[in-house]
C-alpha positions in Angstrom: 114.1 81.6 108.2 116.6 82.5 105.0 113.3 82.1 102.6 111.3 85.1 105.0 114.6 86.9 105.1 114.6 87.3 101.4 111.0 87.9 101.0 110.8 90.7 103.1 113.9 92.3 101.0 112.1 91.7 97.9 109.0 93.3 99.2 110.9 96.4 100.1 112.8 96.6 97.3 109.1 96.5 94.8 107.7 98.6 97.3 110.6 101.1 96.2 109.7 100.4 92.5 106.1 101.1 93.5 106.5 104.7 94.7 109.0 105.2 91.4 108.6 108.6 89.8 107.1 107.4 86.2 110.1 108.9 84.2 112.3 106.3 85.6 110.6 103.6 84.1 109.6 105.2 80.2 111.6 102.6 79.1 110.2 99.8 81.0 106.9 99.2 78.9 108.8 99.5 75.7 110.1 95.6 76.2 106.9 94.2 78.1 106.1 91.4 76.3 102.2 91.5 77.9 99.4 93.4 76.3 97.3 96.4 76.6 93.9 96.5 75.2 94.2 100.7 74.6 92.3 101.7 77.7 94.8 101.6 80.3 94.8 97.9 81.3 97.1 95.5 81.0 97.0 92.1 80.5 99.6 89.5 82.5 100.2 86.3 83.4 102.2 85.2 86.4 101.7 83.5 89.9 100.4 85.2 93.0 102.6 85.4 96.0 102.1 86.7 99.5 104.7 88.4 102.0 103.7 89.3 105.1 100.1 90.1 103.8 101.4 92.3 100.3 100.1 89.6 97.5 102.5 89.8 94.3 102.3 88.5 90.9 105.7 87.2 89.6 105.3 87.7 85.5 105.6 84.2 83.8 107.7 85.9 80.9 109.9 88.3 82.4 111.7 89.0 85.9 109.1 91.6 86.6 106.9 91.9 89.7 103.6 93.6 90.8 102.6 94.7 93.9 98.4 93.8 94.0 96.2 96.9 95.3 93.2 95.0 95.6 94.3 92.2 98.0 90.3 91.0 98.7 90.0 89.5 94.7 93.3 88.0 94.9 94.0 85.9 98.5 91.9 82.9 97.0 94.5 82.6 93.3 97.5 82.1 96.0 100.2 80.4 94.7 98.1 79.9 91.8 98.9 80.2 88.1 97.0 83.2 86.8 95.9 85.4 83.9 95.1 89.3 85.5 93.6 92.5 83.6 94.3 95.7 85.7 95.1 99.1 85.6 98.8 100.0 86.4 99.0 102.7 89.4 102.6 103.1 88.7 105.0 100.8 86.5 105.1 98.3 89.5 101.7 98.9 91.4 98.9 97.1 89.4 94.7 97.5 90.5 93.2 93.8 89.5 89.7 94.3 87.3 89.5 90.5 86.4 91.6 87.6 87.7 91.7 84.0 85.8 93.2 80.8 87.2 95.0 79.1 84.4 95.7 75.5 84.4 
């Protein structure tokens, strides 16, 4: 009950980040360790998780968290390990082009 508690804070609270006006995050991509390959995508690697049907990736590397637009490529990685290349909608919002399972 505690664990769903907290989830659906979390979710609110990156749902906030989400809808963020980009000046309040011009600093943010300075110290993001993942890559970009110049065209607007971005490279990460973290672990899908699901609250009350919003899928996130948790970054591996950092405490940084995505909310997934594209929810129909991403239900099977669940709780999975992955490797994603999107676009970012906003500095917490992030639109999956490729998704690989890592191991």
């Amino acid at each position: 009950m505690r664990r769903e508690r907290d989830y659906r804070h979390l979710a609110s609270a990156l749902l906030q980040l989400a809808t963020a006006p980009p000046w309040m995050a011009e600093n943010w991509a300075e110290g993001c360790p993942n890559t970009s390959d110049g065209e607007g995508l971005r490279v990460v690697v973290g672990t899908i998780v699901d609250c009350n049907q919003m899928f996130f990736l948790t970054e591996e590397s950092s405490p940084h968290a995505y909310i997934l637009t594209n929810i129909a490529r991403v239900k099977t990685f669940l709780g999975r390990k992955v490797r994603i290349t999107g676009a970012l909608q906003s500095p917490h919002a992030l639109t999956v082009e490729t998704i690989d399972e890592l191991h």
